[in-house]
C-alpha positions in Angstrom: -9.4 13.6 2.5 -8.8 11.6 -0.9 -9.8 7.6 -0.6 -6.8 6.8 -2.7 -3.2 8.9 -2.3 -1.4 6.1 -3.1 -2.2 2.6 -4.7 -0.7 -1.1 -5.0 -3.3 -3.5 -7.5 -3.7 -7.1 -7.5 -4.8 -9.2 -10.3 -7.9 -11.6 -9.1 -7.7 -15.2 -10.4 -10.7 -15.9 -12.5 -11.9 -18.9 -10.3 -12.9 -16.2 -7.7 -16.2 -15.9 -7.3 -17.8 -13.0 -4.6 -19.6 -13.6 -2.0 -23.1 -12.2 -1.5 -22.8 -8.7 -0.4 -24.9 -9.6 3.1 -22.5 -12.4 3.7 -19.8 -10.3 3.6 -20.9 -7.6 5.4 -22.3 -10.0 8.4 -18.6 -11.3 8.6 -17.2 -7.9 8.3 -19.1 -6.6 11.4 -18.2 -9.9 13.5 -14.3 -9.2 12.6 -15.2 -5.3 13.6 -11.9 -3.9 14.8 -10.9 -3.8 18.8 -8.3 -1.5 20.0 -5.3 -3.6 21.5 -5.4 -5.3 24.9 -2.5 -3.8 27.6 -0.1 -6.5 26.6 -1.6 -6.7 22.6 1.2 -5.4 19.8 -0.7 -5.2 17.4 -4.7 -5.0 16.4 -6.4 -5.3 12.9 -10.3 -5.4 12.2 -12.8 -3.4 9.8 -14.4 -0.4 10.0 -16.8 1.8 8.2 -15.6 3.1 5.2 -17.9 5.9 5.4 -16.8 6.9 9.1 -20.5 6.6 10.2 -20.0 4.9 13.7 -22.6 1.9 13.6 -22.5 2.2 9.8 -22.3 -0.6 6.8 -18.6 -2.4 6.6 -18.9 -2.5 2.4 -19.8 0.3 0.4 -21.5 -0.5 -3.1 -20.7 2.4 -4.7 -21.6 2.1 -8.6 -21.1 -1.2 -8.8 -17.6 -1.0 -6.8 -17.0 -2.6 -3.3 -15.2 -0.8 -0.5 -14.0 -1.7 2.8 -12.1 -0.2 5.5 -9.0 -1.9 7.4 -8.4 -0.8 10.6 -5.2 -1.5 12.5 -3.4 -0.4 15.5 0.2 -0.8 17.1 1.6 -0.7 20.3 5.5 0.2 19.8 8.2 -0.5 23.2 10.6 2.3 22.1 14.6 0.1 21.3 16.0 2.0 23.7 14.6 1.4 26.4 14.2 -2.6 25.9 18.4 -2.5 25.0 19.0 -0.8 28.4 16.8 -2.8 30.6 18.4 -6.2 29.1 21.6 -4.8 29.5 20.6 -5.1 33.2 19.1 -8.3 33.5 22.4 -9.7 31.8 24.7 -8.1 33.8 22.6 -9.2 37.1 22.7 -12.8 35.7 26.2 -12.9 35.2 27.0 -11.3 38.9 24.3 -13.8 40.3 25.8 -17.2 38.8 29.0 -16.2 37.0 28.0 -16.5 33.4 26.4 -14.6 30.7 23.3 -15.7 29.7 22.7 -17.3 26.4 21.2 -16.6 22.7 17.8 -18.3 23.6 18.3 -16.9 27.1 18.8 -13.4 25.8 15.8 -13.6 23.5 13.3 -14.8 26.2 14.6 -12.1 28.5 14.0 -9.8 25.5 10.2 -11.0 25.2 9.4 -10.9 28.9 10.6 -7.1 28.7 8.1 -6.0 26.0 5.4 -8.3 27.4 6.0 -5.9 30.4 6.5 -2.7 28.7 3.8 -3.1 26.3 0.7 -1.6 28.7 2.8 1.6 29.0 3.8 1.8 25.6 2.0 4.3 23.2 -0.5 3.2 20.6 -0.8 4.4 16.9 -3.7 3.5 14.8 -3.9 3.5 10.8 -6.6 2.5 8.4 -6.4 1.1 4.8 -9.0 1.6 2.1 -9.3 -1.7 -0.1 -11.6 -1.6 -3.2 -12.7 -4.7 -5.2 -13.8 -4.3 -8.9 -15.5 -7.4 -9.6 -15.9 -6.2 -13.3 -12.5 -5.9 -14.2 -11.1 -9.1 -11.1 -8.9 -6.2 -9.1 -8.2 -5.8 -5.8 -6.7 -2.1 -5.0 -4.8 -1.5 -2.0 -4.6 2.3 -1.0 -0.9 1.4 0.2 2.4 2.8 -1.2 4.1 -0.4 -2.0 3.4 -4.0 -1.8 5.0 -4.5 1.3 3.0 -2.2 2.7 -0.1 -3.6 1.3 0.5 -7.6 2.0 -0.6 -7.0 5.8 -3.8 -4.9 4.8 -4.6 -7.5 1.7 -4.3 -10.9 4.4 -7.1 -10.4 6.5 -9.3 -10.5 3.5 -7.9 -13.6 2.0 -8.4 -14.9 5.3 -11.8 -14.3 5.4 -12.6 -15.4 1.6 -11.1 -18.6 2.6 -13.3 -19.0 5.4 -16.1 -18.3 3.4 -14.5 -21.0 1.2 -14.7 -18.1 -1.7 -11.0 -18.4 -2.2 -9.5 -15.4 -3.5 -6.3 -15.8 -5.5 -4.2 -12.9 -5.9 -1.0 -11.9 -8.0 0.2 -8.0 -7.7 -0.2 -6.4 -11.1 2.9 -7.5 -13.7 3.8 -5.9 -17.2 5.9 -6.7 -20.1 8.0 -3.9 -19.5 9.8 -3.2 -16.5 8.5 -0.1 -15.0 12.0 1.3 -14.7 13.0 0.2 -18.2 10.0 1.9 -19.9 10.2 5.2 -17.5 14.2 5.4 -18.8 12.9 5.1 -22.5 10.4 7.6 -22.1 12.7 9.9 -20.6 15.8 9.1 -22.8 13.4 9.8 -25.6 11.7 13.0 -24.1 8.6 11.2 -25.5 6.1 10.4 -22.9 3.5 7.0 -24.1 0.3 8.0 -25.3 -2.3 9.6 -22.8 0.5 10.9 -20.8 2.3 14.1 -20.1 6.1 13.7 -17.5 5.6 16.2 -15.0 8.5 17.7 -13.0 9.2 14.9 -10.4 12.1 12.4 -10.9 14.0 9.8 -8.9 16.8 8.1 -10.4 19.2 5.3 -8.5 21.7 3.1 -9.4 21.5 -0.1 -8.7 24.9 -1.4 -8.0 26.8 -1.2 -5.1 27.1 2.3 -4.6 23.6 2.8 -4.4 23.4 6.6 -6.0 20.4 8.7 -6.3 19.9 12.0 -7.8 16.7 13.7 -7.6 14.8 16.2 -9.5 11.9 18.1 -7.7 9.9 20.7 -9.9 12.6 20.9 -12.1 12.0 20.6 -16.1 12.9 16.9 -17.2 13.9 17.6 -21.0 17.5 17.8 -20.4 20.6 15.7 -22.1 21.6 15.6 -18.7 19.0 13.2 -17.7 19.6 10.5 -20.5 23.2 11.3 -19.5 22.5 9.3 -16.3 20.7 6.5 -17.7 23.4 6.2 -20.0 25.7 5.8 -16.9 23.2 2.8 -15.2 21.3 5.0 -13.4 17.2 3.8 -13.8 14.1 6.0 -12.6 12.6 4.4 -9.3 10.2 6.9 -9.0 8.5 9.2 -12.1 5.6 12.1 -11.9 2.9 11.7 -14.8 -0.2 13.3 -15.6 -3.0 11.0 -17.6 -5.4 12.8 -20.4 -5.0 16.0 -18.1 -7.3 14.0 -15.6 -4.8 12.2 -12.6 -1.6 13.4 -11.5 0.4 11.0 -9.7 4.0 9.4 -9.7 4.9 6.2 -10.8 7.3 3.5 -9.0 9.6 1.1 -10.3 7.3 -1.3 -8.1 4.4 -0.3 -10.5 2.6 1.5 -7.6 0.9 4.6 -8.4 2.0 7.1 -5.3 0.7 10.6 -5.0 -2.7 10.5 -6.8 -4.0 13.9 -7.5 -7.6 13.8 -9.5 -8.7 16.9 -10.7 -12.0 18.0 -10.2 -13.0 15.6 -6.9 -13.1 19.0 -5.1 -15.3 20.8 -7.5 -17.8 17.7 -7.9 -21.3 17.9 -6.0 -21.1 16.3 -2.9 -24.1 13.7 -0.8 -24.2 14.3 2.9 -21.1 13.2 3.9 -19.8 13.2 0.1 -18.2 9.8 0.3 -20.8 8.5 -2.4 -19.3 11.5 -5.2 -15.6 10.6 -4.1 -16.2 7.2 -4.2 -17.5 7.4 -8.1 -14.8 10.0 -9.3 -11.5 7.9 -7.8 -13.0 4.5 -8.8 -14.0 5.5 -12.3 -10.9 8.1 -13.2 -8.5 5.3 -11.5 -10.7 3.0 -13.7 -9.4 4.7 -16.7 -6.3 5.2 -15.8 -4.8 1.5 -15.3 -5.9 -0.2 -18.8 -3.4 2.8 -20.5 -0.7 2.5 -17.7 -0.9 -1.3 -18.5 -0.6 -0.5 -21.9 1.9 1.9 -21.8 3.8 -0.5 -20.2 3.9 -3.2 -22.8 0.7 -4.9 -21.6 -0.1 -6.6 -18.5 1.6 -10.0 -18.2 -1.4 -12.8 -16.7 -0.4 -15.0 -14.2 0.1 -18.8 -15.8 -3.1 -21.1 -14.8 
């Protein structure tokens, strides 16, 4: 499996300085992940990145750092927390003639999951972070940055603790994702370096909320520029970079999909993390200074 389908980027303040690698990776291990306790929600810790169990908690792989986010949930299904309230409350109100309260209500909904909680399945997801020292980013293999905020916290946590402070700001442009993805289809003129593939999302953003989608579907039509025309901007675009990496691009400016040619062709180590470590760190490398670019140019955070 790829280390990167999808990806959200940070922008690394340039106070930040790294920790030694051995400092880290003692920290790492102590912060190991444990599977939840029977009345735990939720769990978060690291892991290999190379799946080895015993193994290293950051890879140096040419240069580039990568770590492993581990987290696990316990989910009470709605349901069945909504009926067994339902019962408490109506038992309260038989026993002493009232209905119990807001506050009441909420602590009654608490005590419920607290009980449910050691019956309640568990689901378990990991997170691939990579830091580029060279170039101050922090990549988040997460489809949007609300997805990636909860992966990215634990390791500003720990930088602070290692008083390495770590400032972050997600990646900004001077264009507007969905502005310049509307241009370059109005246009039928993709930027430089790119080819639009056959993938489109379009919404509107006013109160009606419409989307049309197109889904392997030739995106040269007057049609298209039509619905731009009408308000209608592209949330979501599929792009292909110097014939290299597919992938689609959001109006968030994450990079969703990821396809890099050649990963499976590419001589593989052991356990060939090593060779698909190199190939998706240097081809994704490439790939954001031109997306930046394309984009206007990336807009630095003020000191």
């Amino acid at each position: 499996m790829p280390l990167f389908k999808n990806i959200v980027v940070y922008r690394i303040g340039p106070e930040w300085t790294p920790p030694p690698l051995e400092q880290l990776e003692a920290d790492l291990q102590r912060l190991a992940f444990q599977p939840c306790e029977p009345t735990q929600e939720r769990s978060a810790g690291w892991v290999p990145p190379r799946g080895a169990e015993h193994g290293a908690m950051v890879e140096s792989v040419a240069g580039q750092w990568i770590l492993k986010l581990a987290v696990e949930r316990k989910a009470v299904p709605a349901g069945a927390v909504r009926t067994e309230l339902e019962a408490r409350c109506k038992a309260i109100e038989a026993e002493r003639g009232r209905k119990p309260g807001r506050k009441e209500k909420t602590e009654l909904k608490a005590e419920i999951v607290h009980t449910f909680l050691p019956r309640a399945f568990s689901k378990r997801s990991s997170h691939i972070l990579w830091l580029d020292l060279e170039r101050r980013a922090l990549v988040i293999a997460a489809g949007s940055v609300k997805a990636a905020e909860p992966v990215v916290k634990p390791l500003v946590d720990l930088m602070a603790e290692l008083r390495h402070v770590m400032p972050l700001v997600p990646l900004s442009t001077a264009l507007a994702p969905a502005t310049a993805m509307a241009d370059w289809l109005a246009s039928k003129q993709a930027p430089a370096g790119f080819t639009i593939d056959r993938d489109l999302e379009l919404k509107n953003p006013g109160e009606e909320k419409s989307v049309v989608r197109y889904s392997r579907h030739n995106l040269e039509l007057d049609e298209i520029g039509q619905h731009i025309q009408e308000g209608k901007l592209p949330a979501q675009l599929a792009l292909t970079w110097n014939d290299k990496v597919s992938f689609v691009l959001t109006d968030q400016l994450a990079i969703r999909k990821i396809d890099i040619r050649g990963v499976e062709d590419a001589p593989k180590g052991e356990d060939g993390f090593d060779a698909d470590a190199a190939i998706a760190t240097a081809e994704l490398s490439g790939l954001l200074p031109d997306l930046l670019a394309a984009l206007g140019g990336e807009l630095l955070p003020q000191a």
